[in-house]
Structure formats: structure tokens, C-alpha cells
C-alpha positions as CSV (number, residue, x, y, z in Angstrom):
1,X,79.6,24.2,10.3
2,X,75.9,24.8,10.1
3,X,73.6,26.0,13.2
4,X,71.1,23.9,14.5
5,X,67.5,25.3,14.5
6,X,65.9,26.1,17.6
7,X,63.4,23.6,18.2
8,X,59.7,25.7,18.8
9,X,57.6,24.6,21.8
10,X,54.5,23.0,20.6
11,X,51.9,25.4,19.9
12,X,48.2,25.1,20.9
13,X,45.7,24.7,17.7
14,X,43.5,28.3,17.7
15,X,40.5,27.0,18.7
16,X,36.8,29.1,17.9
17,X,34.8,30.3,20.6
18,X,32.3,32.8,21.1
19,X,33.6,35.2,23.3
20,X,32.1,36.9,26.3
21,X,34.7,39.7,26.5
22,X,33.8,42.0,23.8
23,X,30.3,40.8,22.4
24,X,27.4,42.6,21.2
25,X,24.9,39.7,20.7
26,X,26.1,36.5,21.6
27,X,30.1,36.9,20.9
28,X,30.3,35.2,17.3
29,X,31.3,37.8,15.4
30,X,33.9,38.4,17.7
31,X,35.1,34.6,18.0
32,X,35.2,34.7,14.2
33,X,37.4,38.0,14.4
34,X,39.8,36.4,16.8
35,X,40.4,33.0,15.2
36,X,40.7,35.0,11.8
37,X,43.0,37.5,13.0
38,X,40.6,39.9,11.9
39,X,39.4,43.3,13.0
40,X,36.0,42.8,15.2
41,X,34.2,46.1,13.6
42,X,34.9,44.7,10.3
43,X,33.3,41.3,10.7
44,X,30.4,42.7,12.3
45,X,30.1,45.4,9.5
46,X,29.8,42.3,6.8
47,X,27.9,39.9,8.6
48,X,25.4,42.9,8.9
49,X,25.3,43.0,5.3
50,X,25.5,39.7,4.4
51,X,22.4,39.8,6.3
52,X,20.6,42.4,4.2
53,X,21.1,40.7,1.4
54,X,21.7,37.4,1.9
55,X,17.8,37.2,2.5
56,X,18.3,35.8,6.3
57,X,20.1,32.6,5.3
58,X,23.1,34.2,7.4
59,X,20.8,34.7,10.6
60,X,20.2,31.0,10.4
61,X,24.0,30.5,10.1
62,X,24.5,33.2,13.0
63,X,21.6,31.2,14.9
64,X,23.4,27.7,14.5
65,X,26.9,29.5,15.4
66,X,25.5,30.7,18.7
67,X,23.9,27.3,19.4
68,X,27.4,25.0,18.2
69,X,30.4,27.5,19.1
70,X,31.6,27.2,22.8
71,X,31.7,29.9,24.9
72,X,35.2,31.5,25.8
């Protein structure tokens, strides 16, 4: 005889948002960190540095994100 799997609930799609909790700026980095599963210090520290040296093409990307991503 073989079991019969427990049929899961239908789970919610993550969605991104910029959240107003636990934001330093405008809450991207800390969307990002949430839908990612990611630790919040970490994203911050490389979107600081992509910053450096990514010549400010990713302050234009962070500008966009804070114009498109919802708030939470």
C-alpha cells in the first residue's frame, strides 16, 4: 500500500517590494534582500560597490527601482 501525499495549500508568489520597515534610503535594497532570501547588510554592502565602480550606471538602476518597485 502506498501513502498518499499531503496535498500543500497554494502558496502566494514572493512578490518585490520596497520595504518601509527596515530602509535606509528608499527600502530597495532591503526588498531585494527579502525576495532573495538574502542578508540586508550584504546587499547594501555590494550595491555600494557596484556603485563605486560601476561608474553610476547602478544609481540609475537604484533610481528606476525606487520609481517602479511598490512600496510594502
Amino acid at each position: 500500500m502506498t501513502e498518499q501525499p499531503v496535498p500543500q495549500p497554494p502558496q502566494q508568489p514572493r512578490r518585490l517590494v520596497r520595504r518601509t520597515d527596515d530602509k535606509m534610503i528608499a527600502g530597495v535594497c532591503s526588498g531585494l534582500a527579502a525576495h532573495f532570501g538574502l542578508d540586508v547588510t550584504l546587499v547594501r554592502v555590494l550595491a555600494v560597490l557596484a556603485l563605486v565602480l560601476g561608474f553610476g550606471s547602478v544609481g540609475v538602476a537604484y533610481l528606476i527601482a525606487w520609481a517602479v518597485i511598490p512600496k510594502a
